[in-house]
C-alpha positions in Angstrom: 17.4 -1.0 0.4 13.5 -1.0 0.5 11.7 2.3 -0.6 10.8 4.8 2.0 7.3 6.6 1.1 6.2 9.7 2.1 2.7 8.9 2.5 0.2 5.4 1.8 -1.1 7.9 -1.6 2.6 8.3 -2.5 3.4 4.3 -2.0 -0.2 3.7 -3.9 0.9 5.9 -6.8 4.4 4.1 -7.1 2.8 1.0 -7.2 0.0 1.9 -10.1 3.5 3.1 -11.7 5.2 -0.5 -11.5 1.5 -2.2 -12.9 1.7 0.6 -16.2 5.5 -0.7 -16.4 4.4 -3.9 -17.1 1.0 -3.4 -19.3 1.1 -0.2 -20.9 5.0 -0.5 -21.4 5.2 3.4 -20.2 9.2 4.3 -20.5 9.8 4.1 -16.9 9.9 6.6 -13.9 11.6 7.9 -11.4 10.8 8.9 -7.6 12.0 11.2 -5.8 13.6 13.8 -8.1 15.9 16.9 -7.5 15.8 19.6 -8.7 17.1 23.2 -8.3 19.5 21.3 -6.1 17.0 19.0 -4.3 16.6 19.4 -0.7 20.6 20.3 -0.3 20.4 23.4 -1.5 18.4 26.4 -0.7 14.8 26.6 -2.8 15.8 23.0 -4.3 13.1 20.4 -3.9 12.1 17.1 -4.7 9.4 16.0 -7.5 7.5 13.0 -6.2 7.5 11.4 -9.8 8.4 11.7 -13.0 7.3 9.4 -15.8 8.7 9.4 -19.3 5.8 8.4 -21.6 8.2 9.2 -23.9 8.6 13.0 -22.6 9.3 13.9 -19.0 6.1 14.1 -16.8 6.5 15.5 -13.4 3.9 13.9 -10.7 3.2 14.9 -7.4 0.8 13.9 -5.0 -0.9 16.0 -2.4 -2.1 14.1 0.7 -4.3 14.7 3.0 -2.1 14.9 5.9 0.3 17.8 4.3 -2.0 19.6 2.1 -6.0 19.6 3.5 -6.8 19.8 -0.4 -5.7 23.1 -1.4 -2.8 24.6 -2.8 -0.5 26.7 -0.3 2.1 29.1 -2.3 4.7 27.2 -2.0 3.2 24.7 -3.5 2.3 26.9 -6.3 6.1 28.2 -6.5 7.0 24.4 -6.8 4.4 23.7 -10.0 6.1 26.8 -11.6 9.5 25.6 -10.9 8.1 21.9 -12.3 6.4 23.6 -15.3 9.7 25.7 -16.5 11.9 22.5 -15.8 10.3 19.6 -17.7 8.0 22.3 -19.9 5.0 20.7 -19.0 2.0 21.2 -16.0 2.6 18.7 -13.4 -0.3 16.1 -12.5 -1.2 16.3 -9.6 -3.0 13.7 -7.3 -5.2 14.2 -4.2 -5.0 12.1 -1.5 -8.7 11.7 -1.4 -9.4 10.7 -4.8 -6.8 8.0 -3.9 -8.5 6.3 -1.2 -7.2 2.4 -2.4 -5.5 0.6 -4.9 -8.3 0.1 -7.3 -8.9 3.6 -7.4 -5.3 4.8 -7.6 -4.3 2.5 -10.6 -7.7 3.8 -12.6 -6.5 7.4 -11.9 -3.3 7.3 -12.8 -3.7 5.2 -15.7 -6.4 7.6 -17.0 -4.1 10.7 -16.1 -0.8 8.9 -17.8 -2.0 7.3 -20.7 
């Protein structure tokens, strides 16, 4: 079953995930994560990524489209809920500083690794 994205960042970012599989032998990742119950369940959500490079990273990625570059509170109360999960700040990627592949694989490499 092919891979639905949310957005051309988030199916940009997956794919700069697959290259790091391959050359920087990164640990893997996931997409889509629940947690708190995932979208099922009352204040459960989904984390856009997680790489294990060897710990648990979450990812997300902020498009244009949903987020207009700023942070609304519920995306701040879902970074808080990321950070006490994995113990760790989320990374979090911008639509507009992923404007194409090139670009995309260089951030995320240099964000990852």
């Amino acid at each position: 079953m092919p891979i639905s994205f949310g957005s051309k960042e988030e199916e940009r970012v997956y794919i700069s995930h697959v290259k790091l599989l391959k050359k920087h032998r990164i640990l893997g990742f996931d997409y889509q994560v629940p947690i708190l119950g995932g979208r099922s369940v009352r204040g459960g959500f989904v984390v856009d990524f997680v790489a294990r490079t060897p710990f648990e990273q979450p990812e997300e990625v902020f498009g244009n489209y949903w987020h207009k570059g700023e942070l609304r509170g519920i995306d701040r109360l879902r970074l808080a809920a990321e950070r006490q999960e994995f113990g760790v700040d989320p990374i979090i990627y911008w639509g507009n500083e992923l404007p194409d592949q090139e670009t995309t694989d260089r951030v995320v490499t240099k964000r990852l690794l």
